[in-house]
py3Dmol code that shows the C-alpha trace and the ligand (Angstrom):
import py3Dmol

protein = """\
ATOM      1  CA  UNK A   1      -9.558  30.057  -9.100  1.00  0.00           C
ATOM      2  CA  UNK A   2     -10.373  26.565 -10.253  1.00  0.00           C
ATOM      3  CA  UNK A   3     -13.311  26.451 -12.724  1.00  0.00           C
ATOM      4  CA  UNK A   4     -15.745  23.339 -13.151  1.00  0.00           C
ATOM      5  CA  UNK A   5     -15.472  21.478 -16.319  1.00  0.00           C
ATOM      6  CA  UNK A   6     -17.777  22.271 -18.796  1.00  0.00           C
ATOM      7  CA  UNK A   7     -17.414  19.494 -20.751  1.00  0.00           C
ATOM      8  CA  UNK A   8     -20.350  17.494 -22.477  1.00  0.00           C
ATOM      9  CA  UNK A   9     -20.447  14.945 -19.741  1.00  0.00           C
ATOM     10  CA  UNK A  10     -21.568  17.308 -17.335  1.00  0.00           C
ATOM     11  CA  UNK A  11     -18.945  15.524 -14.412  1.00  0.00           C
ATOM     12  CA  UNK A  12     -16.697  17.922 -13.144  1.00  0.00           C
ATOM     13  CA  UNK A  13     -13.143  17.383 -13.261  1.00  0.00           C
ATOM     14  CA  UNK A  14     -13.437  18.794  -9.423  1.00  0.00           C
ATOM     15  CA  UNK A  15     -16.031  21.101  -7.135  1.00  0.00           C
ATOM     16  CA  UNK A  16     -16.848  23.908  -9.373  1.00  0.00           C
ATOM     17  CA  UNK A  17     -16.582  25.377  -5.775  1.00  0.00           C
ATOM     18  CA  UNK A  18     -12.993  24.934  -5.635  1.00  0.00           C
ATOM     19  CA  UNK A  19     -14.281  23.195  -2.073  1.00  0.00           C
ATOM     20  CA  UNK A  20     -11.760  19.911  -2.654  1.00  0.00           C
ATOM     21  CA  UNK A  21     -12.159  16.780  -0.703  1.00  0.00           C
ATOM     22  CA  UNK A  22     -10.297  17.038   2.613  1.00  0.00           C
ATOM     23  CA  UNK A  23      -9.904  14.421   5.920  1.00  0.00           C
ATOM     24  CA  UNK A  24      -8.232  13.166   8.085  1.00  0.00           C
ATOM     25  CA  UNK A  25      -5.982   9.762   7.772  1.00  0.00           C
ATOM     26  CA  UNK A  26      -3.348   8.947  10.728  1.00  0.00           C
ATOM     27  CA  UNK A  27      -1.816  12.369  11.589  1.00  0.00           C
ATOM     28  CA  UNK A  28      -1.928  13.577   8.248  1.00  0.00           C
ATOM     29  CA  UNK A  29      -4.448  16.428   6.848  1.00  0.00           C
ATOM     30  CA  UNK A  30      -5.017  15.140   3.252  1.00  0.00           C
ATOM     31  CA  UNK A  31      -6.819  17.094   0.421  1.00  0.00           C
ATOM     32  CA  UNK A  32      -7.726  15.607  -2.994  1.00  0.00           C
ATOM     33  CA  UNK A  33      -6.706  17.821  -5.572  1.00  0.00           C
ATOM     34  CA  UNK A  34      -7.017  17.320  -9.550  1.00  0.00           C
ATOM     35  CA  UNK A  35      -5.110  17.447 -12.877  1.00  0.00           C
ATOM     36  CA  UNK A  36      -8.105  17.671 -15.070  1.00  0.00           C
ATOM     37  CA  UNK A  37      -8.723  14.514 -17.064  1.00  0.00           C
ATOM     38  CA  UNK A  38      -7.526  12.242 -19.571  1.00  0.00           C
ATOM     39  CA  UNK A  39      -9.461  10.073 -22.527  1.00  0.00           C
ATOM     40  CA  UNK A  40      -8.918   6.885 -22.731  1.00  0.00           C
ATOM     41  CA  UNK A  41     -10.900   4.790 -25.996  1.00  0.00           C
ATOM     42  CA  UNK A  42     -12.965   2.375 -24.217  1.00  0.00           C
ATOM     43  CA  UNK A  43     -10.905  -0.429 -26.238  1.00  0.00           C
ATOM     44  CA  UNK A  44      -7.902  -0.039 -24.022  1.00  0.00           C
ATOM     45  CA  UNK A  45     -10.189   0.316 -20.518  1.00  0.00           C
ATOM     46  CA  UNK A  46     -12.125  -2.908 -21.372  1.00  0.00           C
ATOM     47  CA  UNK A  47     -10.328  -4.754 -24.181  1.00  0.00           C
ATOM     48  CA  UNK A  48     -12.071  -8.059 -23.007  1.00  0.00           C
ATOM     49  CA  UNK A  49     -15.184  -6.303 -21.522  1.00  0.00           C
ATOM     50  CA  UNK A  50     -18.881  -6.925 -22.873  1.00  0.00           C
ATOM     51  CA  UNK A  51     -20.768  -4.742 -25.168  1.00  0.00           C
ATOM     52  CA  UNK A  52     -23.258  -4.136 -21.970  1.00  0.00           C
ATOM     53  CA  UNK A  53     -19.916  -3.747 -19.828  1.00  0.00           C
ATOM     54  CA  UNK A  54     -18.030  -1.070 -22.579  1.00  0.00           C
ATOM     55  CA  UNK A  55     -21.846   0.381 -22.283  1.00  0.00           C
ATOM     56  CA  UNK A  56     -22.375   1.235 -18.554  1.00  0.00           C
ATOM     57  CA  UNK A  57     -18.447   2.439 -18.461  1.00  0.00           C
ATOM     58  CA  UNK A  58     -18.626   4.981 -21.214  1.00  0.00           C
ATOM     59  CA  UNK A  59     -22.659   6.095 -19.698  1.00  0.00           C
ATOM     60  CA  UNK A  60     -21.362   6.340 -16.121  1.00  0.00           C
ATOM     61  CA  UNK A  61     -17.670   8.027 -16.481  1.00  0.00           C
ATOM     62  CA  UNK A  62     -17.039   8.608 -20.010  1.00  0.00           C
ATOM     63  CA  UNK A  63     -18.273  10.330 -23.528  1.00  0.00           C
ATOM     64  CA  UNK A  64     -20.378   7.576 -25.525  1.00  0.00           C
ATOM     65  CA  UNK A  65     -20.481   9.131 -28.573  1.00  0.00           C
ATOM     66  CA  UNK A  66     -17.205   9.249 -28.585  1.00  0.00           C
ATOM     67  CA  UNK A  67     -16.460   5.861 -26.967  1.00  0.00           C
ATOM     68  CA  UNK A  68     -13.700   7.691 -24.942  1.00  0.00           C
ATOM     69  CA  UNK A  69     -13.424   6.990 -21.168  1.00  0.00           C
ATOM     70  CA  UNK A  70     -12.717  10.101 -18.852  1.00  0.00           C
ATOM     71  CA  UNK A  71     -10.661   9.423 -16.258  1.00  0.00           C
ATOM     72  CA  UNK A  72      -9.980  11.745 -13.919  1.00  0.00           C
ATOM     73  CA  UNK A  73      -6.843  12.335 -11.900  1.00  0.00           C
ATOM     74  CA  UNK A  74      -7.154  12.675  -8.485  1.00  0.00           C
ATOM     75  CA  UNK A  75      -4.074  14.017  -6.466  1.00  0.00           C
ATOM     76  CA  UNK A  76      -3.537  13.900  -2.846  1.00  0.00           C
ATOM     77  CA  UNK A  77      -1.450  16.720  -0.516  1.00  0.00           C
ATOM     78  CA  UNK A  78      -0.781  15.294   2.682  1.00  0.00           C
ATOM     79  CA  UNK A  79       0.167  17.520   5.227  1.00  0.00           C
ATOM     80  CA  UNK A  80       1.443  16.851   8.617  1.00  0.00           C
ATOM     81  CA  UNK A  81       3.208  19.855  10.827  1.00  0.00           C
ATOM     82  CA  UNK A  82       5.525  21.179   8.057  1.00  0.00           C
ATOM     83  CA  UNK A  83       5.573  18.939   5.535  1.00  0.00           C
ATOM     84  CA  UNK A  84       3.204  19.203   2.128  1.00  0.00           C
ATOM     85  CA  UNK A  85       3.520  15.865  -0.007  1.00  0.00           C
ATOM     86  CA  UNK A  86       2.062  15.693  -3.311  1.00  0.00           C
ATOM     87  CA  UNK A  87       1.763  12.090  -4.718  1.00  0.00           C
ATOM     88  CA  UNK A  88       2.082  12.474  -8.108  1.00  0.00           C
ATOM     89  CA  UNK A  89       1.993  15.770 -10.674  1.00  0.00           C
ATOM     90  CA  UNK A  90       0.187  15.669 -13.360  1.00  0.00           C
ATOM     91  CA  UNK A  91       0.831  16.213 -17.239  1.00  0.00           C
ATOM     92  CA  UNK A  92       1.639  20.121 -16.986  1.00  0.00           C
ATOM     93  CA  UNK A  93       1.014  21.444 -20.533  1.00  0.00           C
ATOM     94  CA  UNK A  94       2.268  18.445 -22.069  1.00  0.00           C
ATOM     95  CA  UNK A  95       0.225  15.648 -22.969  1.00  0.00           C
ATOM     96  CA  UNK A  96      -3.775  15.933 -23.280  1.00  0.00           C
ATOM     97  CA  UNK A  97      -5.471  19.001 -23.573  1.00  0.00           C
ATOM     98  CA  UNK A  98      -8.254  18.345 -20.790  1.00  0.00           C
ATOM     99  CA  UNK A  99      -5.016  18.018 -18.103  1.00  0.00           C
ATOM    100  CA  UNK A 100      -2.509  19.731 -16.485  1.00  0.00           C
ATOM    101  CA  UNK A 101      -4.564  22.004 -14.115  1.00  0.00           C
ATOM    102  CA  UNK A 102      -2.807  20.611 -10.727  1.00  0.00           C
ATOM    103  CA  UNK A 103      -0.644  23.907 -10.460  1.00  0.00           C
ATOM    104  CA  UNK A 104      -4.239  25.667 -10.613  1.00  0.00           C
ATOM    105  CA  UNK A 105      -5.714  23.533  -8.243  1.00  0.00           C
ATOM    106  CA  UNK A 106      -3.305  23.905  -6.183  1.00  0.00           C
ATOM    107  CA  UNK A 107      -3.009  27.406  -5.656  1.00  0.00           C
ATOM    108  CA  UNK A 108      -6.732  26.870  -5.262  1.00  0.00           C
ATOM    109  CA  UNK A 109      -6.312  24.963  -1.965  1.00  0.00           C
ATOM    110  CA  UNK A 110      -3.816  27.883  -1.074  1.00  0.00           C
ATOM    111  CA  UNK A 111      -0.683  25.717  -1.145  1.00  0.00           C
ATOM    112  CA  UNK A 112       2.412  27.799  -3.221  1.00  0.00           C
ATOM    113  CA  UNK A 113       4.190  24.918  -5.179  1.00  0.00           C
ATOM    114  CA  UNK A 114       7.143  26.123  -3.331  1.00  0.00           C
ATOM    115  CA  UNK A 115       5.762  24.656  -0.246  1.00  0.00           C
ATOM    116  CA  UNK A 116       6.013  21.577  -1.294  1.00  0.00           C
ATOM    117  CA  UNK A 117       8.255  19.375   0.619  1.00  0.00           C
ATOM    118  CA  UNK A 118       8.096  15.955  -1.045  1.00  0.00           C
ATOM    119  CA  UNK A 119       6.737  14.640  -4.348  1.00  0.00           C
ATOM    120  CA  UNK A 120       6.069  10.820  -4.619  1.00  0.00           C
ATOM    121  CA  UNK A 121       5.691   9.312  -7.644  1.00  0.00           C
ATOM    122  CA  UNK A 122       3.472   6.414  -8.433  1.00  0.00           C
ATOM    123  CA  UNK A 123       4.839   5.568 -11.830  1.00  0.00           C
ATOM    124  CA  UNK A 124       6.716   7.517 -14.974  1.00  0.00           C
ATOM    125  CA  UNK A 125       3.778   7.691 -17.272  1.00  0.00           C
ATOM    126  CA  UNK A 126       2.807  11.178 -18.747  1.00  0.00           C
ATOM    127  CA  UNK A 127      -0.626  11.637 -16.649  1.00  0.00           C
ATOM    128  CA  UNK A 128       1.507  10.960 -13.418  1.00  0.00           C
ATOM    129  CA  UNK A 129       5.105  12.636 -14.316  1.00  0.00           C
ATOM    130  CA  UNK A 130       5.339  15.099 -17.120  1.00  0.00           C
ATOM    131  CA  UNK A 131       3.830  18.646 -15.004  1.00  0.00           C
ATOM    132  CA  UNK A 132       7.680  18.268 -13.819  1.00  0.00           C
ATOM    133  CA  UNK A 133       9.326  21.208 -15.321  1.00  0.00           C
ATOM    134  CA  UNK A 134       7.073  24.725 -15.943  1.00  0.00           C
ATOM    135  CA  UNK A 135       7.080  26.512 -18.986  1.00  0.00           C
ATOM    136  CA  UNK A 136      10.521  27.990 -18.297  1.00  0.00           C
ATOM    137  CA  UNK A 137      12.166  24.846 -17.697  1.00  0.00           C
ATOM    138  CA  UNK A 138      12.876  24.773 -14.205  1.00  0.00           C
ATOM    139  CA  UNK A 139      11.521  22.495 -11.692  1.00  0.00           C
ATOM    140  CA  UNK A 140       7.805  23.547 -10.700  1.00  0.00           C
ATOM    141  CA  UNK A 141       8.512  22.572  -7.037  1.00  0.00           C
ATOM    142  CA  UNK A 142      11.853  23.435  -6.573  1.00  0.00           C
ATOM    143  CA  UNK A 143      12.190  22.819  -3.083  1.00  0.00           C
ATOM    144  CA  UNK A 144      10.508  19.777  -2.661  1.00  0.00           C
ATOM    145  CA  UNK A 145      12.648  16.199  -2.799  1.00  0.00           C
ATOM    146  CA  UNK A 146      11.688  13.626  -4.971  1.00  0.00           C
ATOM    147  CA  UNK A 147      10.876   9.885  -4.460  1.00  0.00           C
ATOM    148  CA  UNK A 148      11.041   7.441  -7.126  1.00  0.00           C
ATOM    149  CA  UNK A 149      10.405   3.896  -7.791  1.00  0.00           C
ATOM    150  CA  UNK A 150      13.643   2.431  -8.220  1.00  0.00           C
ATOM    151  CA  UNK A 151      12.714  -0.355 -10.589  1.00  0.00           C
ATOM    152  CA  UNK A 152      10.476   2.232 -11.898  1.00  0.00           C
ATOM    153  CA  UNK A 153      13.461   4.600 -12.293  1.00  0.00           C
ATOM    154  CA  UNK A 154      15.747   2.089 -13.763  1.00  0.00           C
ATOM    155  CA  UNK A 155      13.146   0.806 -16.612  1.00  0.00           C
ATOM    156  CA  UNK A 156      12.455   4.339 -17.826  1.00  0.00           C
ATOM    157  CA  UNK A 157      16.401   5.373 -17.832  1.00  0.00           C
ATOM    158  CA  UNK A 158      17.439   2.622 -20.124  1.00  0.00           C
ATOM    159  CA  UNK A 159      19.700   4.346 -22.337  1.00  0.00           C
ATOM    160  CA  UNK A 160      18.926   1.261 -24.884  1.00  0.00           C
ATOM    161  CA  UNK A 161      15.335   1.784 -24.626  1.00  0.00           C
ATOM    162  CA  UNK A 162      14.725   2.456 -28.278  1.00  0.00           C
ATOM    163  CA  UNK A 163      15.894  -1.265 -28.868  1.00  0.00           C
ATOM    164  CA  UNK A 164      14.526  -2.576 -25.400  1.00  0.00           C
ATOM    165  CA  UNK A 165      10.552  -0.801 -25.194  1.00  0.00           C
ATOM    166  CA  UNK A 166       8.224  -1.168 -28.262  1.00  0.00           C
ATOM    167  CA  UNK A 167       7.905   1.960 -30.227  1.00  0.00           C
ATOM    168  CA  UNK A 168       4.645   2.851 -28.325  1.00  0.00           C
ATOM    169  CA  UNK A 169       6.186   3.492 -25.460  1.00  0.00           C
ATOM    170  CA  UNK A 170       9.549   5.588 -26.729  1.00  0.00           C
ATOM    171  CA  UNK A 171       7.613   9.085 -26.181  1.00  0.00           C
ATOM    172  CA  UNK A 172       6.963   7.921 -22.536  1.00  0.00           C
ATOM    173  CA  UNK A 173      10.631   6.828 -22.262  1.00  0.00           C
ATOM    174  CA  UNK A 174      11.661  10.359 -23.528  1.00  0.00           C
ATOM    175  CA  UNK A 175       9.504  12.331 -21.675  1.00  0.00           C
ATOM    176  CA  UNK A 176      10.391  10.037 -18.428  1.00  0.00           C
ATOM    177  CA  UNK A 177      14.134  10.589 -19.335  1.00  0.00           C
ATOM    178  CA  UNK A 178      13.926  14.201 -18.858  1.00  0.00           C
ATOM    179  CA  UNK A 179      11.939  14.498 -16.206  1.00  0.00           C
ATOM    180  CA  UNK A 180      13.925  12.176 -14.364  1.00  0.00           C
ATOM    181  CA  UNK A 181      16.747  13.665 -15.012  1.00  0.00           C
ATOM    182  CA  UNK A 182      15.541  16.739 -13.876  1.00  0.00           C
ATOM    183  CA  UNK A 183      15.788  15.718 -10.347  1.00  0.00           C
ATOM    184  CA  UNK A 184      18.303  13.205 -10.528  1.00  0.00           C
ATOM    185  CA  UNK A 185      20.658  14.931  -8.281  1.00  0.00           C
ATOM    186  CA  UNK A 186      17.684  15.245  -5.532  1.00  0.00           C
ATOM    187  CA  UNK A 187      16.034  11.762  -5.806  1.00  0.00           C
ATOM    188  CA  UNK A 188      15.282   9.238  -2.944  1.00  0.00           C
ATOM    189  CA  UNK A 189      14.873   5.856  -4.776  1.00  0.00           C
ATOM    190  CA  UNK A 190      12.329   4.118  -2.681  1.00  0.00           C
ATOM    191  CA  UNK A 191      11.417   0.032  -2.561  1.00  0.00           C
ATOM    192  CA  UNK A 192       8.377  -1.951  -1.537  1.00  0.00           C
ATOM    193  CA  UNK A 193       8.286  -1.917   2.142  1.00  0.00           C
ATOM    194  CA  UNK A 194      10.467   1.012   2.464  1.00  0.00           C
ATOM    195  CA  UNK A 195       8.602   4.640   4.243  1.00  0.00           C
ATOM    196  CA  UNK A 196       8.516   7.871   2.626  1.00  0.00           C
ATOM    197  CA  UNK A 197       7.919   9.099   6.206  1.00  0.00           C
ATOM    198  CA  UNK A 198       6.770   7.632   8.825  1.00  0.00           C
ATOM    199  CA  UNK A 199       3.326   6.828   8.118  1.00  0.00           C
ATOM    200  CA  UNK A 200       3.761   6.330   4.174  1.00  0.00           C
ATOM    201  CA  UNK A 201       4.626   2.657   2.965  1.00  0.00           C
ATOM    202  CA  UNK A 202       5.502   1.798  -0.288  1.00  0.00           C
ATOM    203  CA  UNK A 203       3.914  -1.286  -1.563  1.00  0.00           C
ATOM    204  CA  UNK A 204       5.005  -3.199  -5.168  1.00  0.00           C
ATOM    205  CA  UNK A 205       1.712  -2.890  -7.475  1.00  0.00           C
ATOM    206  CA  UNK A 206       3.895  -3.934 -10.129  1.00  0.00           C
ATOM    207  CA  UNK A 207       2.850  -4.350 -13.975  1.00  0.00           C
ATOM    208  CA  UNK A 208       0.602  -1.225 -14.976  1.00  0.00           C
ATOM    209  CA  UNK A 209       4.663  -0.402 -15.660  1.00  0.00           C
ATOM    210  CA  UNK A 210       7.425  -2.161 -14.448  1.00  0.00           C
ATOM    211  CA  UNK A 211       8.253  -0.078 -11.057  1.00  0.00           C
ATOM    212  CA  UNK A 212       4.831   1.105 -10.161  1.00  0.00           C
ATOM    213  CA  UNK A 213       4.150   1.372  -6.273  1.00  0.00           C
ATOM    214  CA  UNK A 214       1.127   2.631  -4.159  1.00  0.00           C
ATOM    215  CA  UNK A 215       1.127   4.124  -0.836  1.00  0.00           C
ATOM    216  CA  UNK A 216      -0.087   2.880   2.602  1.00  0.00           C
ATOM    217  CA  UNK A 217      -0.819   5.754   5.015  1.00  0.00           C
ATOM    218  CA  UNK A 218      -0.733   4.476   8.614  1.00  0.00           C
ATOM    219  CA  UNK A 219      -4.411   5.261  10.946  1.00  0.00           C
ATOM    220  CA  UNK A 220      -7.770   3.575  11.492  1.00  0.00           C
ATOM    221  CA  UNK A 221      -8.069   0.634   9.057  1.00  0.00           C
ATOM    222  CA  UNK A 222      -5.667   2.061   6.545  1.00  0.00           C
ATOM    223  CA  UNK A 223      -5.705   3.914   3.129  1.00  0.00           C
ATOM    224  CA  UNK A 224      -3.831   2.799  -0.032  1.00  0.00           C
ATOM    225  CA  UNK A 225      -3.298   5.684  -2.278  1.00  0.00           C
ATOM    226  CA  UNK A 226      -3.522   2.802  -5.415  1.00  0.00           C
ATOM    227  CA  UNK A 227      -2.222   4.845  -8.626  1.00  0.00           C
ATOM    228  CA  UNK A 228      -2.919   3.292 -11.281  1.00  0.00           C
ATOM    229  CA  UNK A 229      -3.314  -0.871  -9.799  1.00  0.00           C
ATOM    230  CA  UNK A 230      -7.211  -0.242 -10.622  1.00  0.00           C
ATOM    231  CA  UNK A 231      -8.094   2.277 -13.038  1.00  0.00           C
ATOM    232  CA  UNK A 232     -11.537   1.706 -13.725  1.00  0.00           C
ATOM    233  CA  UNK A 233     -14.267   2.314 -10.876  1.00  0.00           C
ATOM    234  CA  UNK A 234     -16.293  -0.305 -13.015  1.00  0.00           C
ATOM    235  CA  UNK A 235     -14.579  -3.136 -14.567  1.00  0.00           C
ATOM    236  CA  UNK A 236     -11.077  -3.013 -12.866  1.00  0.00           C
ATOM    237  CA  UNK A 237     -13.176  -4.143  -9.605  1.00  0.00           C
ATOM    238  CA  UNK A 238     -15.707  -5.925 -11.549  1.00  0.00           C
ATOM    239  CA  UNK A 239     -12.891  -7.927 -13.423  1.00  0.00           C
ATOM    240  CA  UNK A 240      -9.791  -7.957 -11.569  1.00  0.00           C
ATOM    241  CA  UNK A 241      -8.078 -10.467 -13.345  1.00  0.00           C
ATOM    242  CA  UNK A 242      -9.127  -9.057 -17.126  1.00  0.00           C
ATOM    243  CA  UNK A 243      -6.621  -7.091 -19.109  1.00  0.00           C
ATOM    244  CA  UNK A 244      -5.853  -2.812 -19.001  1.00  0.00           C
ATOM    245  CA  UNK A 245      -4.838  -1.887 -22.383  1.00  0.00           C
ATOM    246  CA  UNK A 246      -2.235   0.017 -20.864  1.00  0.00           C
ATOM    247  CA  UNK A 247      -0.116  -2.195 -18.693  1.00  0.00           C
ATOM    248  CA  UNK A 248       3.362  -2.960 -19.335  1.00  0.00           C
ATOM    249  CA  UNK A 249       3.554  -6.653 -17.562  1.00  0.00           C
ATOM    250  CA  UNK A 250      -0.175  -7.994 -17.918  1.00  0.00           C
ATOM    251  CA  UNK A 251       0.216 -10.842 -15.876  1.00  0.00           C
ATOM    252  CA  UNK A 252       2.149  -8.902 -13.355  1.00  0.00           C
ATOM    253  CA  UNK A 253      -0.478  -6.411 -13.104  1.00  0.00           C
ATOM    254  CA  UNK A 254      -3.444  -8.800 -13.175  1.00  0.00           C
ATOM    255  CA  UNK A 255      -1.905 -10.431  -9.962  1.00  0.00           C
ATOM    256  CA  UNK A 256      -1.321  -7.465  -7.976  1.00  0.00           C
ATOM    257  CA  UNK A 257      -4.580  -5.962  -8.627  1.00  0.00           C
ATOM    258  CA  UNK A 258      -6.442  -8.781  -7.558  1.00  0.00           C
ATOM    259  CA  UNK A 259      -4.105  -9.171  -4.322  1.00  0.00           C
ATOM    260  CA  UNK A 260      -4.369  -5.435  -3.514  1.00  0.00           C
ATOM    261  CA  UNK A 261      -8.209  -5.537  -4.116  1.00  0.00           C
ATOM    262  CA  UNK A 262      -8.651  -8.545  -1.946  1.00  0.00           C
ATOM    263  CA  UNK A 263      -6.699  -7.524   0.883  1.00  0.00           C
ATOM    264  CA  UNK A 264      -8.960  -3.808   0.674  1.00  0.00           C
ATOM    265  CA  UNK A 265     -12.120  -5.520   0.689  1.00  0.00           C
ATOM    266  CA  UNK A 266     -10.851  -8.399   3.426  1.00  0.00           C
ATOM    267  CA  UNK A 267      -9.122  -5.436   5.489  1.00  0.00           C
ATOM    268  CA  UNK A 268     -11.921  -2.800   4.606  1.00  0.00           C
ATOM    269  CA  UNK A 269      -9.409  -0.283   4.109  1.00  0.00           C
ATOM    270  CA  UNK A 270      -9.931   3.024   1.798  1.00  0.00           C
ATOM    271  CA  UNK A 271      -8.705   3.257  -1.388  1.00  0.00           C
ATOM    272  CA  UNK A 272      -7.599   6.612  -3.223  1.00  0.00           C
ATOM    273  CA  UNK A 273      -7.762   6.076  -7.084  1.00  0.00           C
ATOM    274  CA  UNK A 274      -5.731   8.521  -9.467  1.00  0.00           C
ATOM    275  CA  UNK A 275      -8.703   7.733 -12.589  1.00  0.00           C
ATOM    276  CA  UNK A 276     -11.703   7.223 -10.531  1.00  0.00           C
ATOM    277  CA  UNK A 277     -14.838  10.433  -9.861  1.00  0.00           C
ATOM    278  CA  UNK A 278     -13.565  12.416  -7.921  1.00  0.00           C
ATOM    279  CA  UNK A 279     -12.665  12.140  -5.328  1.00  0.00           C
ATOM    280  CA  UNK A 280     -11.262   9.009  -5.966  1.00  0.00           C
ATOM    281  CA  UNK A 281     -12.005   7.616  -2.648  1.00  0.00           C
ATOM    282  CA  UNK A 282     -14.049   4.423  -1.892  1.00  0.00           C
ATOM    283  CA  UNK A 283     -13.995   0.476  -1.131  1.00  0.00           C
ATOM    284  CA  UNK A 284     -14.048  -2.418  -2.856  1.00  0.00           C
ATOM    285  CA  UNK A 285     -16.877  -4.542  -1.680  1.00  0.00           C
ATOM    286  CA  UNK A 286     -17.072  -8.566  -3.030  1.00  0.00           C
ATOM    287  CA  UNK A 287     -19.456  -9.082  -5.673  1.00  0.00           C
ATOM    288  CA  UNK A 288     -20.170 -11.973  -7.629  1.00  0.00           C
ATOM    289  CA  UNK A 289     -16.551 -12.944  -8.427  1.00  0.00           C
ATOM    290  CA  UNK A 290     -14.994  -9.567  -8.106  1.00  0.00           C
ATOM    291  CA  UNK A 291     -15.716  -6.701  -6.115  1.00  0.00           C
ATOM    292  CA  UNK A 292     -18.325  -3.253  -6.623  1.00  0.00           C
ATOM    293  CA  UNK A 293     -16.390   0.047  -6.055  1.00  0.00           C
ATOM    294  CA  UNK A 294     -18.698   1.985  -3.189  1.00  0.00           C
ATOM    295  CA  UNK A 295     -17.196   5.369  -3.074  1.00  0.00           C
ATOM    296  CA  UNK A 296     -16.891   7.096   0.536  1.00  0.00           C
TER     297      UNK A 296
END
"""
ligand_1 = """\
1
ZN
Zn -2.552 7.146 -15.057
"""
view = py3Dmol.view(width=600, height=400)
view.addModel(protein, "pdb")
view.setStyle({"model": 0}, {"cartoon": {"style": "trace"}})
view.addModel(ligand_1, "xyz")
view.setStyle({"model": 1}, {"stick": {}})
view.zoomTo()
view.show()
């Protein structure tokens, strides 16, 4: 059974319970599972952020001492007669050691990864992608099929990528390539506006990477399952138009977070984040010239 972190910070990863988020959204049944967590230094969350900023980020969701941010990764199963769809994976064993416990969770919330009908993917990066294949090397949900950004597919199968990616991001490109590959003969490429199923809308969040898209699940005033368009709880809403450390396209991604953001807050509609305390779920309220994250 799932176990509560017992890290210094004292926030769980997820219920030490194993009692995960669950509601209702349309006609789906949706449950907000976890991978663990990832650190991020606080250089790359805020690179332009204040000292008092970098301060109240690292006290409220990260390790000070350290000056790492944790961000969690919350996962969504929807579930709607018999279809289970997981929206992203995870790391599996194969980037940071705090991650890689969705399997676990899983099997927690009694789901059998060969339930799973359909995995969406945000985005190729190794937080989102790399839980792909299991230790043995086949798929860990073999039955399920597989949707994929197609920009996002292209830019991470670039057989030239070596010349065409900075050398930060060739271990991303490598681990992409193979899990891509993977499941290239069982892959629906998907494009903004497209559905998943009926009920799940792909929108273009573009610029955290090249291809990223988030989700729009149909009922009530809407949720957008976001990825990784916000990834801080504090200064992503706070700041929408100040730099990520991590996005490919800055300028790309500065635009679509603050159009995403503004249409939430205008719209009131719920957003799921992959990094934010679990459960991830929440609105984005105006403030001052941005907006406050108010979880719920
Ligand atoms: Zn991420």
């Amino acid at each position: 059974m799932a176990q509560g972190d017992t890290r210094p910070d004292r926030r769980p990863d997820w219920p030490a319970t194993g009692a995960f988020h669950g509601f209702r959204q349309g006609d789906f049944d949706i449950t907000v599972l976890s991978d663990g967590h990832i650190t991020v230094p606080i250089g790359i969350v805020a690179p332009d952020g204040t000292p008092a900023d970098r301060a109240e980020v690292l006290a409220a969701t990260g390790d000070p001492a350290a000056g790492l941010v944790h961000y969690k990764t919350n996962i969504p199963v929807l579930r709607r007669g018999g279809e289970v769809i997981l929206v992203d994976i995870g790391s599996g064993a194969k980037y940071q050691p705090s991650d890689g416990r969705l399997e676990q969770t899983l099997r927690a919330a009694g789901i059998v990864p060969e339930a799973v009908t359909r995995v969406v993917l945000t985005h190729g990066h190794p937080d989102h992608l790399w839980a792909m294949l299991a230790e043995d090397g086949r798929l860990r949900y073999p039955n399920a099929t597989y949707h994929v950004g197609a920009t996002e597919w292209d830019f991470w199968m670039d057989p030239d990528y070596r010349t065409a990616m900075p050398d930060v991001l060739h271990p991303f490109a490598e681990g992409a390539q193979r899990d891509f590959g993977a499941i290239r003969d069982r892959v629906v490429m998907l494009r903004p506006g497209d559905d998943v199923v009926t009920g799940i809308r792909v929108l273009d969040t573009a610029g955290h990477t090249p291809g990223h898209i988030s989700l729009e699940v149909a009922g009530g005033d809407g949720l957008i399952i976001a990825g990784d368009v916000a990834t801080s709880e504090i200064v992503s809403f706070r700041y929408p138009e100040a730099r990520f450390g991590y996005d490919t396209l800055p300028d790309v991604a500065i635009r679509n977070r603050a159009r995403l953001l503004a249409r939430a807050a205008a719209d009131r509609t719920r957003l799921l984040g992959y990094h934010w305390t679990y459960p991830g779920l929440g609105f984005a309220e105006p403030q001052g010239s941005g907006y406050r994250y108010v979880p719920g």
